[in-house]
Backbone as JSON Lines, residues from 0, in Angstrom:
{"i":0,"aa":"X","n":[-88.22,31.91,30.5],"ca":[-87.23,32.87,30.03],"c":[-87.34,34.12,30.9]}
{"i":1,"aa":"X","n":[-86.08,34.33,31.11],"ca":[-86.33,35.77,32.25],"c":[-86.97,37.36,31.44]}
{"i":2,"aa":"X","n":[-86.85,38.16,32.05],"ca":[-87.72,39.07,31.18],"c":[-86.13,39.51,30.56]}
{"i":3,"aa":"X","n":[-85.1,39.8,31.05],"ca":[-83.73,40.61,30.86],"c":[-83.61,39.94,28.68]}
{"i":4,"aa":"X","n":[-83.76,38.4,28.75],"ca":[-83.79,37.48,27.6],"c":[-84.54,38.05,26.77]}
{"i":5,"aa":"X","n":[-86.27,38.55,27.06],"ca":[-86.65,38.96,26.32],"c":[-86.21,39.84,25.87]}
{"i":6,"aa":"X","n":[-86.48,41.11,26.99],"ca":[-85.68,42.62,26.02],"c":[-84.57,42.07,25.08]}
{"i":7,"aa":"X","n":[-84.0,41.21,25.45],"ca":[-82.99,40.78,24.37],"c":[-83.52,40.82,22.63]}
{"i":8,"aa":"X","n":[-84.41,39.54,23.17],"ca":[-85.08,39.08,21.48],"c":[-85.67,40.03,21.2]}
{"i":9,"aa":"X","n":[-86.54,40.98,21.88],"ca":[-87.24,42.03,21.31],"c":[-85.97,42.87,20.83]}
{"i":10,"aa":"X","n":[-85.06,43.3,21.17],"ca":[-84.16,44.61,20.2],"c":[-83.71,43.76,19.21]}
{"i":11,"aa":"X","n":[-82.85,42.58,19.52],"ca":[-81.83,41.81,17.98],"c":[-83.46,41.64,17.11]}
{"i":12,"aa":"X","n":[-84.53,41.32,17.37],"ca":[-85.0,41.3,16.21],"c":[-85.45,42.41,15.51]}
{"i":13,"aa":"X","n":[-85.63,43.46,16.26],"ca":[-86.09,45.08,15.7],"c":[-84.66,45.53,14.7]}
{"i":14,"aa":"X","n":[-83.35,45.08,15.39],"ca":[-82.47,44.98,14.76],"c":[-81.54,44.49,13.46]}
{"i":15,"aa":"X","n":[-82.29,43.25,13.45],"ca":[-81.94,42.28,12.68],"c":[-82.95,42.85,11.08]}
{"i":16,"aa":"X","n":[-83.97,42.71,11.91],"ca":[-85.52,43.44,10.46],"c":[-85.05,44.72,9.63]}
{"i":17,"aa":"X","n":[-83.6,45.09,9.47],"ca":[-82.86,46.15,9.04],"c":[-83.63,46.82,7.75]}
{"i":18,"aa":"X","n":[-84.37,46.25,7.27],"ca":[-85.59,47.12,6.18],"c":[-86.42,47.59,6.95]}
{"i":19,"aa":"X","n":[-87.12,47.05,7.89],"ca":[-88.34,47.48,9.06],"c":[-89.89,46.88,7.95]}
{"i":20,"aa":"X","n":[-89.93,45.93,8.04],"ca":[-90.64,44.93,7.37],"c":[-91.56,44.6,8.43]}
{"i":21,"aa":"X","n":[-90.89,44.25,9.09],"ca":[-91.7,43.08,10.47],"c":[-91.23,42.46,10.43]}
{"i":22,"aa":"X","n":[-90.32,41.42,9.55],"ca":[-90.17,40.3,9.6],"c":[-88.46,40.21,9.12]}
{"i":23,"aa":"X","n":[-87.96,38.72,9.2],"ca":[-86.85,39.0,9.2],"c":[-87.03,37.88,7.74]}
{"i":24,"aa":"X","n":[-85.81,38.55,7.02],"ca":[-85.67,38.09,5.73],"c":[-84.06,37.89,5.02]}
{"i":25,"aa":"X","n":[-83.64,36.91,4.51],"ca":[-82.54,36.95,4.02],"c":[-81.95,37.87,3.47]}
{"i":26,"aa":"X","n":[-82.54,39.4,3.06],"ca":[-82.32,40.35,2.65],"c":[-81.45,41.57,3.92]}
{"i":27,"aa":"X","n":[-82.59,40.8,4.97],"ca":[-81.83,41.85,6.21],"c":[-80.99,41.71,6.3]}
{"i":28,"aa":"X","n":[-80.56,39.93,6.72],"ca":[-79.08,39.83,6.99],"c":[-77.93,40.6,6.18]}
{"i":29,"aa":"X","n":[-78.19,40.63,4.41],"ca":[-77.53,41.02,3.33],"c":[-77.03,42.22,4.14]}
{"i":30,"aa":"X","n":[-78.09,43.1,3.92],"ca":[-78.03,44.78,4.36],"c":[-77.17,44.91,5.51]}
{"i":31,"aa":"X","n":[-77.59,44.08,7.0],"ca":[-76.45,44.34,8.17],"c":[-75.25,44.11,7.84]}
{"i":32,"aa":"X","n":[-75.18,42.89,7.25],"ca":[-73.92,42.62,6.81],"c":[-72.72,43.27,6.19]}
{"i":33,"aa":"X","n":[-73.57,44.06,4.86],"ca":[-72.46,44.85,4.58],"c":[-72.43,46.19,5.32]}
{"i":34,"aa":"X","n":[-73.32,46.46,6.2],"ca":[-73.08,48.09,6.6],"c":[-72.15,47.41,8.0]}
{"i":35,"aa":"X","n":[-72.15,46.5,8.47],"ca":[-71.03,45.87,9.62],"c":[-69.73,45.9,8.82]}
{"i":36,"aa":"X","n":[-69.65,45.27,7.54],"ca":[-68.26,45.71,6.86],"c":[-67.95,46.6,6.3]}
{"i":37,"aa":"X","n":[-68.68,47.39,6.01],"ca":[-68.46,49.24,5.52],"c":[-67.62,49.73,7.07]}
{"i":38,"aa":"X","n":[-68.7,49.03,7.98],"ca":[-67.77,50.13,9.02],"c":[-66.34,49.7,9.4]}
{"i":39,"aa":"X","n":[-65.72,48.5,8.83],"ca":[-64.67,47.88,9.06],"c":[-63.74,47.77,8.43]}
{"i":40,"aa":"X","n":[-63.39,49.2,7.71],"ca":[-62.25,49.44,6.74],"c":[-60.77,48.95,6.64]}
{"i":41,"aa":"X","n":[-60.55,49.08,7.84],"ca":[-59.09,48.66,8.11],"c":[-58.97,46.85,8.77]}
{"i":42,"aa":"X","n":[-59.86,46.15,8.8],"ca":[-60.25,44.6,8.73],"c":[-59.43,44.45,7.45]}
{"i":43,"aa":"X","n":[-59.04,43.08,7.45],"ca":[-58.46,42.0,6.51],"c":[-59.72,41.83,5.43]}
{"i":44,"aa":"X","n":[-59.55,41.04,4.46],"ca":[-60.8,40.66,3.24],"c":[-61.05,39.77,3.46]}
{"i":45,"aa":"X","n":[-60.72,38.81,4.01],"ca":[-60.58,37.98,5.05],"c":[-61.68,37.71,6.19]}
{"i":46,"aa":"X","n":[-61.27,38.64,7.09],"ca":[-62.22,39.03,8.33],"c":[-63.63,39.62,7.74]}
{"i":47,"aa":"X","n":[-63.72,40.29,6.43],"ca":[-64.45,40.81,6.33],"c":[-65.64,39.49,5.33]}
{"i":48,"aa":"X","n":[-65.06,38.78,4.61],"ca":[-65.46,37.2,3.88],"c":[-66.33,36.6,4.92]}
{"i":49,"aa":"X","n":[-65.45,36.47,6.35],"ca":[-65.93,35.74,7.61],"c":[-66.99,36.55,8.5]}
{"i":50,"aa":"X","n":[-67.06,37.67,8.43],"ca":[-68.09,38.31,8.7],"c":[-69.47,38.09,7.9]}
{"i":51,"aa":"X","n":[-69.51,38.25,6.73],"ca":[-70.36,37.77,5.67],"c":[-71.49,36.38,5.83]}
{"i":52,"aa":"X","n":[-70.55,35.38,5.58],"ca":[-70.35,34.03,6.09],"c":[-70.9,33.58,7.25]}
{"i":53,"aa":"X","n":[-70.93,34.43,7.85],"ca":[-71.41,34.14,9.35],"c":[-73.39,35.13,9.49]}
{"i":54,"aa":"X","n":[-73.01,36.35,8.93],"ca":[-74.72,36.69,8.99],"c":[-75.45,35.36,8.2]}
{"i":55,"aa":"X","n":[-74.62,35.0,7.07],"ca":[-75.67,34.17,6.03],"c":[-75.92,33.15,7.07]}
{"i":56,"aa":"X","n":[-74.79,32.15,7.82],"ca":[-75.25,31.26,8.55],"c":[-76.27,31.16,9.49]}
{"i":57,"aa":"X","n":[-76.14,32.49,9.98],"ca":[-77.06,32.91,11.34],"c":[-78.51,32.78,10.24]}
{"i":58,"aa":"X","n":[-78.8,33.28,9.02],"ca":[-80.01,33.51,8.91],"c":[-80.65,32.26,8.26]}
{"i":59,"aa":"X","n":[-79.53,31.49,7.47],"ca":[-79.73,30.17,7.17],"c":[-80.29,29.04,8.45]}
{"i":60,"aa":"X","n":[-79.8,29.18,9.68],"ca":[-79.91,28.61,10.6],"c":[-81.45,28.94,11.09]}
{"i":61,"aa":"X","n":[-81.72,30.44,11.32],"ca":[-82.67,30.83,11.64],"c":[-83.91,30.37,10.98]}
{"i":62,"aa":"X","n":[-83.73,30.19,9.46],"ca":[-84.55,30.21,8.67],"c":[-85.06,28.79,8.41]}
{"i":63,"aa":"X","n":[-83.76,27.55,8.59],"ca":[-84.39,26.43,8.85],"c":[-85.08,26.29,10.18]}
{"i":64,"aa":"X","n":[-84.74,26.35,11.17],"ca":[-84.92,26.1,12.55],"c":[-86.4,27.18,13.12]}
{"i":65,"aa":"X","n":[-86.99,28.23,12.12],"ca":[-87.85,28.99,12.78],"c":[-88.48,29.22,11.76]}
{"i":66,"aa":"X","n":[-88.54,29.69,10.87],"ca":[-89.7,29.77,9.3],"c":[-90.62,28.47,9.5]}
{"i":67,"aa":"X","n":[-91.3,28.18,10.39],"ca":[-92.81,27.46,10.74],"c":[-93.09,27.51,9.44]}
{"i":68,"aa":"X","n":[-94.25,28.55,8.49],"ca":[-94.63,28.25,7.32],"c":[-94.16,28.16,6.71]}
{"i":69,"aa":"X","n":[-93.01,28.36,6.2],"ca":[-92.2,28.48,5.2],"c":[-92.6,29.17,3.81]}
{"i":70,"aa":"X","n":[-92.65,30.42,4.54],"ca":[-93.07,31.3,3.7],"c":[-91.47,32.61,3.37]}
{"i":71,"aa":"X","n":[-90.68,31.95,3.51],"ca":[-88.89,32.52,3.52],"c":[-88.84,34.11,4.6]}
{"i":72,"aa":"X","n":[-89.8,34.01,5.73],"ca":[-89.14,35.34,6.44],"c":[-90.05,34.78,7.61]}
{"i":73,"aa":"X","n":[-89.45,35.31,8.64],"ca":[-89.67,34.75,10.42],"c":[-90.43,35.9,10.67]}
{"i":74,"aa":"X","n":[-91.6,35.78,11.51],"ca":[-92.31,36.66,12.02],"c":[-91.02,37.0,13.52]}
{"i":75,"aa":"X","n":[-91.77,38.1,14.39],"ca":[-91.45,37.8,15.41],"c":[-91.98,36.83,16.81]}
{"i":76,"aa":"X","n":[-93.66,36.49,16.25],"ca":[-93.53,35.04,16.89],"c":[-93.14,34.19,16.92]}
{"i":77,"aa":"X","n":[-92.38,33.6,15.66],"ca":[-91.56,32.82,15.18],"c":[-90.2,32.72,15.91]}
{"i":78,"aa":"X","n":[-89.43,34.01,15.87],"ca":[-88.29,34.32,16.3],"c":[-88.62,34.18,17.77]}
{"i":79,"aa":"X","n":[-89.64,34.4,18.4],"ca":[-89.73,34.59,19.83],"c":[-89.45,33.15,20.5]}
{"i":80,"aa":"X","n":[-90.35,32.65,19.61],"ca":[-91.08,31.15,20.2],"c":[-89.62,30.09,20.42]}
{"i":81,"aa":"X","n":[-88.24,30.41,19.91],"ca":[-87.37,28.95,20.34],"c":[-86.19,29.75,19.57]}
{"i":82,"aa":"X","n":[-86.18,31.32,19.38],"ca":[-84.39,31.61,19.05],"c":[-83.36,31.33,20.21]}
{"i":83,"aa":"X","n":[-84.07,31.69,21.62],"ca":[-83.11,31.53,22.13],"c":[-82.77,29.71,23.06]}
{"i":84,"aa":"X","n":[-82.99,29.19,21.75],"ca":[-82.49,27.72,22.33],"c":[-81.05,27.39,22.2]}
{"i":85,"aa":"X","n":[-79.83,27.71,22.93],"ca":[-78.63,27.52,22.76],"c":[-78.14,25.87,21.94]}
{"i":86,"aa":"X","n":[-78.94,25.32,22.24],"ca":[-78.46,24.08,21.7],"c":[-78.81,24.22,20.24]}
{"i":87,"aa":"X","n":[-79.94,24.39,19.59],"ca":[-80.07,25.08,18.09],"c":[-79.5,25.88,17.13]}
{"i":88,"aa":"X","n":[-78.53,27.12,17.99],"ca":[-77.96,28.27,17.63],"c":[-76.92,28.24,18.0]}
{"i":89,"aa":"X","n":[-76.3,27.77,18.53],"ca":[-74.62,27.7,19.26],"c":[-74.06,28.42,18.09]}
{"i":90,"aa":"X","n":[-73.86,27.04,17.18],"ca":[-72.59,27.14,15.65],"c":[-73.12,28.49,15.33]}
{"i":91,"aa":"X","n":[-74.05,29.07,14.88],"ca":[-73.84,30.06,14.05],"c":[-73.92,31.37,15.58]}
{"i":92,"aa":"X","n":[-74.17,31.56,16.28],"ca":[-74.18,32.32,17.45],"c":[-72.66,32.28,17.75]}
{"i":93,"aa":"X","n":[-71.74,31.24,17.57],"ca":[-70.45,31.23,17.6],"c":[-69.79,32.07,16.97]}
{"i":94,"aa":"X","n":[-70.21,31.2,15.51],"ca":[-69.59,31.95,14.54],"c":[-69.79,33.4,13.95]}
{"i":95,"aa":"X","n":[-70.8,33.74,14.64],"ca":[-71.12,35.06,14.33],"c":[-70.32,36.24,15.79]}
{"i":96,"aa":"X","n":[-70.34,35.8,16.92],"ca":[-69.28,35.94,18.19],"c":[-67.58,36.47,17.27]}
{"i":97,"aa":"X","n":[-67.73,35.25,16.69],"ca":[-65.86,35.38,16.73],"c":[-65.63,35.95,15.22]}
{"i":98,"aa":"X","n":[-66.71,36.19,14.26],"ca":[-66.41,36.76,13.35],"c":[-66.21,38.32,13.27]}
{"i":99,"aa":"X","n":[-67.3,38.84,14.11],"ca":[-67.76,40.2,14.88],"c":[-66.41,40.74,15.59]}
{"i":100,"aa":"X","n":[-65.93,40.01,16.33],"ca":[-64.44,40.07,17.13],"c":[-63.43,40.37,16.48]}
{"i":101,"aa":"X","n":[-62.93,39.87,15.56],"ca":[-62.49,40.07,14.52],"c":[-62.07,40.95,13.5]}
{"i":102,"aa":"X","n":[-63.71,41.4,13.3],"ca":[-63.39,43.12,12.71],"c":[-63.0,43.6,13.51]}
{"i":103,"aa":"X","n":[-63.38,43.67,14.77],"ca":[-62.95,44.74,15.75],"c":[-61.59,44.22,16.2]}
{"i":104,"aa":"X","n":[-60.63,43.75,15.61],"ca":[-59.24,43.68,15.94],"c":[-58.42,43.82,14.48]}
{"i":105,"aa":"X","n":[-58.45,44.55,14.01],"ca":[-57.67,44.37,12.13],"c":[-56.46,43.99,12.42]}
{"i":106,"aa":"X","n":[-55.76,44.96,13.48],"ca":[-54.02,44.65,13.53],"c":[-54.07,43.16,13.96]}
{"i":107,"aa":"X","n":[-55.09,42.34,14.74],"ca":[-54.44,40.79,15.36],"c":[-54.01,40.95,16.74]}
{"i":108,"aa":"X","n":[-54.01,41.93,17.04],"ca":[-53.03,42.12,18.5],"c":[-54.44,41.65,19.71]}
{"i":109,"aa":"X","n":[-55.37,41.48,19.5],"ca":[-56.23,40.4,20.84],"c":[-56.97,41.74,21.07]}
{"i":110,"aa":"X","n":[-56.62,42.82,20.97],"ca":[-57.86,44.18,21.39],"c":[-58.39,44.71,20.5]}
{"i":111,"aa":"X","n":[-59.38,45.22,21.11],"ca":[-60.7,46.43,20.41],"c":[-60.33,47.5,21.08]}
{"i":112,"aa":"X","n":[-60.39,48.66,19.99],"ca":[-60.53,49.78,20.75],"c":[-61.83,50.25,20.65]}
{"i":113,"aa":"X","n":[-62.12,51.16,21.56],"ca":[-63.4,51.64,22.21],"c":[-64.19,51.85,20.62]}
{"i":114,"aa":"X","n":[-63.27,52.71,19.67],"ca":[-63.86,53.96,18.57],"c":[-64.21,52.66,17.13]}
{"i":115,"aa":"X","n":[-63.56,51.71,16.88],"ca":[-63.64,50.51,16.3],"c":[-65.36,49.73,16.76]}
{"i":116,"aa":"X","n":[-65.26,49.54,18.25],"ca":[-65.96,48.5,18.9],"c":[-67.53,49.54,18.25]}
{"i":117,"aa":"X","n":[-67.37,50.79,18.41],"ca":[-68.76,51.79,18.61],"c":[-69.14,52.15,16.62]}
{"i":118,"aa":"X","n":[-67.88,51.71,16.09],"ca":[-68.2,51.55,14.78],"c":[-68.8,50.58,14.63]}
{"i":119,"aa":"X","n":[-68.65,49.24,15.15],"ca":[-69.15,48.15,14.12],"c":[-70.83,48.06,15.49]}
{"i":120,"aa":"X","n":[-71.05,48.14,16.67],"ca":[-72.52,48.22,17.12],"c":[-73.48,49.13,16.05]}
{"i":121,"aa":"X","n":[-72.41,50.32,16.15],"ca":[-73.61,51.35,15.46],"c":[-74.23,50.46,14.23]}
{"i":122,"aa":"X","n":[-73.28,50.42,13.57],"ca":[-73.62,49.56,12.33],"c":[-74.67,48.42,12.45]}
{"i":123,"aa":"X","n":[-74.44,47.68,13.57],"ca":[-75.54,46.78,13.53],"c":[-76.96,47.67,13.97]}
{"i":124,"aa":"X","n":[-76.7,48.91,14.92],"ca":[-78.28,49.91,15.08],"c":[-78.47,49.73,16.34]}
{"i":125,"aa":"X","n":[-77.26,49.57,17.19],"ca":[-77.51,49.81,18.54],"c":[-77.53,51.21,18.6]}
{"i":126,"aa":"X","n":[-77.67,52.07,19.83],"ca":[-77.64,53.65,20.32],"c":[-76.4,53.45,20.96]}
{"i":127,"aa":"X","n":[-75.95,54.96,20.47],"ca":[-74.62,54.73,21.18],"c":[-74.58,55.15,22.79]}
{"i":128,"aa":"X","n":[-75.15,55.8,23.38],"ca":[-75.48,55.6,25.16],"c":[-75.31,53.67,25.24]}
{"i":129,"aa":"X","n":[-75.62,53.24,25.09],"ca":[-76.19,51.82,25.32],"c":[-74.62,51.09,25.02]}
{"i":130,"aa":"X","n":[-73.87,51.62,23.88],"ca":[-72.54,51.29,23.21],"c":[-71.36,51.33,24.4]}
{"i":131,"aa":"X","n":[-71.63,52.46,24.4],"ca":[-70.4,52.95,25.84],"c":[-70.9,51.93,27.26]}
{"i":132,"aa":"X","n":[-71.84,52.62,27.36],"ca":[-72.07,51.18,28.5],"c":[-72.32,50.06,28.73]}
{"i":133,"aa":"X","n":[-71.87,49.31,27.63],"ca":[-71.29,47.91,27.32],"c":[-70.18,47.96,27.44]}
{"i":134,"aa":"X","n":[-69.42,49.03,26.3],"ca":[-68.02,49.02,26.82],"c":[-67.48,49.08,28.27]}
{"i":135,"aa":"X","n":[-68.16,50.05,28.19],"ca":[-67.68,50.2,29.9],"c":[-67.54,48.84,31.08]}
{"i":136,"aa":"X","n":[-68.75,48.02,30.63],"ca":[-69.24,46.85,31.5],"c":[-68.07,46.31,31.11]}
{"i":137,"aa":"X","n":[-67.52,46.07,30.33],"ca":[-66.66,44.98,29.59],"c":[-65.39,45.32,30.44]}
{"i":138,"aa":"X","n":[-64.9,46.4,31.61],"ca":[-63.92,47.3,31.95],"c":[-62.65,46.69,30.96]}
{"i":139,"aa":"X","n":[-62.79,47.75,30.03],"ca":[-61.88,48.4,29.04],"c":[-60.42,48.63,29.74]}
{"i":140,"aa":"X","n":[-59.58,48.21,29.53],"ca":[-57.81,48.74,29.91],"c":[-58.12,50.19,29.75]}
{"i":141,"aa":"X","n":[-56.62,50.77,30.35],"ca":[-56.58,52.26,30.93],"c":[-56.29,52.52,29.18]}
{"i":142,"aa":"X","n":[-55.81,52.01,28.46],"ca":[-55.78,52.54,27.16],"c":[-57.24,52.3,26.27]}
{"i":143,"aa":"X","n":[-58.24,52.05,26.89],"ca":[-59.5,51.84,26.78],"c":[-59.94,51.14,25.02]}
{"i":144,"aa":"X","n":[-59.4,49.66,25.75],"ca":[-59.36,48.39,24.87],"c":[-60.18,47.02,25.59]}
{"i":145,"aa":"X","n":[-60.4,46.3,25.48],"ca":[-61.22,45.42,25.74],"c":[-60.85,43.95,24.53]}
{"i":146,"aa":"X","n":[-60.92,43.06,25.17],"ca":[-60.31,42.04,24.56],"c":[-60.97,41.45,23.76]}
{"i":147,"aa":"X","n":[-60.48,40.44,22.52],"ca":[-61.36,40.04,21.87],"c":[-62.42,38.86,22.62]}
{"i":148,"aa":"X","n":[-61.2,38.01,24.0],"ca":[-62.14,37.18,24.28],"c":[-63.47,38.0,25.07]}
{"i":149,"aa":"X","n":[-63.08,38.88,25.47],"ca":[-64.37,39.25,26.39],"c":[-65.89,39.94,25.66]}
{"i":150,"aa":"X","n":[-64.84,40.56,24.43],"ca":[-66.44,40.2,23.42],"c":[-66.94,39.11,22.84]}
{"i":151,"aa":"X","n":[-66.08,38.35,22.51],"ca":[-67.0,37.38,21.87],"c":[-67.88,36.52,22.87]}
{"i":152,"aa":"X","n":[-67.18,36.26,24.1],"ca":[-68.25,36.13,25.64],"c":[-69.4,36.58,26.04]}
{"i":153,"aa":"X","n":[-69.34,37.94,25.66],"ca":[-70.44,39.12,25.57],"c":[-71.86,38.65,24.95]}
{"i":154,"aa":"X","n":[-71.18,38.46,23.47],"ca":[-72.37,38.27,22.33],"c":[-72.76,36.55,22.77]}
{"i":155,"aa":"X","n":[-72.12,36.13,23.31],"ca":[-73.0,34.6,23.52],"c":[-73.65,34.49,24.31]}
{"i":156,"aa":"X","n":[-72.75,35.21,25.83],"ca":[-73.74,35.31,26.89],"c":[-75.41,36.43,26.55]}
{"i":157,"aa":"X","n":[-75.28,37.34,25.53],"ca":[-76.43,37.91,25.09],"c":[-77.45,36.91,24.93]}
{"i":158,"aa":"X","n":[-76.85,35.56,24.0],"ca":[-78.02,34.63,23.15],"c":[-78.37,33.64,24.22]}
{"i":159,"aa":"X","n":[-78.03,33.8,25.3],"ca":[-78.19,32.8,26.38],"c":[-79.43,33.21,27.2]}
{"i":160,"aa":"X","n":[-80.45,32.54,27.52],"ca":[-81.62,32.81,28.05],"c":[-81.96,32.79,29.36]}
{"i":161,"aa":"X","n":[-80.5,31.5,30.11],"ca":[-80.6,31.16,31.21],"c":[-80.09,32.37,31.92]}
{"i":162,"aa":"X","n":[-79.07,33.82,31.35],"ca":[-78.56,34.94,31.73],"c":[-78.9,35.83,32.17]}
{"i":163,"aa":"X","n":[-78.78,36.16,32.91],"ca":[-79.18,37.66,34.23],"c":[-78.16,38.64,34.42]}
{"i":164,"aa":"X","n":[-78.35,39.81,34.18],"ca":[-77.47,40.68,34.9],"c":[-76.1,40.99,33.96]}
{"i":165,"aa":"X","n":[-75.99,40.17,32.97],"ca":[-75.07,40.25,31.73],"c":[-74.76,41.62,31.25]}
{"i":166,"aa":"X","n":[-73.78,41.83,31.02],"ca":[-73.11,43.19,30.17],"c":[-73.9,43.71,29.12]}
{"i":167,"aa":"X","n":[-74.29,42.63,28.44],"ca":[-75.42,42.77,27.06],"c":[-76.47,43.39,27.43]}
{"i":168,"aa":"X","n":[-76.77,43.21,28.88],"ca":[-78.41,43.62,29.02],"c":[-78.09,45.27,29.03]}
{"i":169,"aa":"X","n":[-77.16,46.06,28.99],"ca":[-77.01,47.39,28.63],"c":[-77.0,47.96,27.29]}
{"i":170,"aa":"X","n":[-77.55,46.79,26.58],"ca":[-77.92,47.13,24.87],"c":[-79.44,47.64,24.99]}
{"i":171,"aa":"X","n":[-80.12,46.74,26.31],"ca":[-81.55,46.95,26.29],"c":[-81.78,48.28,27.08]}
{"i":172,"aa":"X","n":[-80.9,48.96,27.51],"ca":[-81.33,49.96,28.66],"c":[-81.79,50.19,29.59]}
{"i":173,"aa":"X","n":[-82.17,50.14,30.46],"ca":[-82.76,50.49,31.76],"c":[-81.46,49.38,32.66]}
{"i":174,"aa":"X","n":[-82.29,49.31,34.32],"ca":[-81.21,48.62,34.75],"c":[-81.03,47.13,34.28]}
{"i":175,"aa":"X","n":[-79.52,46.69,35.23],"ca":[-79.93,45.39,34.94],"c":[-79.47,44.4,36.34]}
């Protein structure tokens, strides 16, 4: 795994641990979940159902596929040792891609705007320095929009291990 992958797993799971436990627990997901749809007011009930739906999957997935003891919460050796196996995580790494996308388009019209896109990161507990320069990577239209396909591209190419040099790696900071 390249090191760019790690910084990866090291923030989504500092991220994900949204109590600051250590560990990740069906509870975290709960908590991201709704503060991702708090920030998504003007989303469908709909988009916002499928947002939901999709943390539970991700942690359901996680939780079969990485809870070793089965003691109901993933260390981060746990999480380290085989999250980023694309063939394991696709479906819910998908579905969590295009659900995410989603909020960030309420009207349907295929774009994010910048002030939307920096609502729903914050929410998940990115920094916003790190926010903008994703956006930015993503080069945003002169009306500074960015498409839905090119995020949901974003967040997969993030979960991808074989990836270098990716847009995502400006979540982790430094170069890339």
């Amino acid at each position: 795994m390249h090191g760019a992958a790690i910084g990866r797993v090291k923030l989504i799971f500092s991220l994900f641990d949204a109590d600051g436990t250590g560990y990740l627990e069906a509870e975290d997901f709960e908590l991201m979940a709704t503060r991702v749809v708090v920030a998504s007011p003007d989303s469908s009930d709909a988009a916002k159902a499928a947002m939901l739906a999709a943390f539970r999957r991700y942690w359901t997935t996680l939780a079969a596929g990485l809870d070793a003891n089965r003691d109901g919460r993933i260390s981060f050796e746990e999480y380290a040792a085989c999250v980023l196996s694309p063939e394991r995580f696709d479906g819910a790494v998908t579905d969590f891609a295009e659900a995410l996308a989603a909020l960030g388009d309420p009207d349907g019209d295929g774009l994010i705007e910048r002030s939307v896109f920096v609502a729903l990161m914050t929410a998940i507990g990115f920094e916003r320095a790190n926010i903008d320069t994703l956006f930015d990577a993503f080069e945003p239209s002169d009306a500074d929009r960015i498409t839905v396909s090119v995020w949901v591209t974003g967040i997969k190419d993030y979960y991808s291990p074989e990836k270098v040099g990716i847009p995502g790696d400006h979540l982790v900071g430094g170069p890339i």
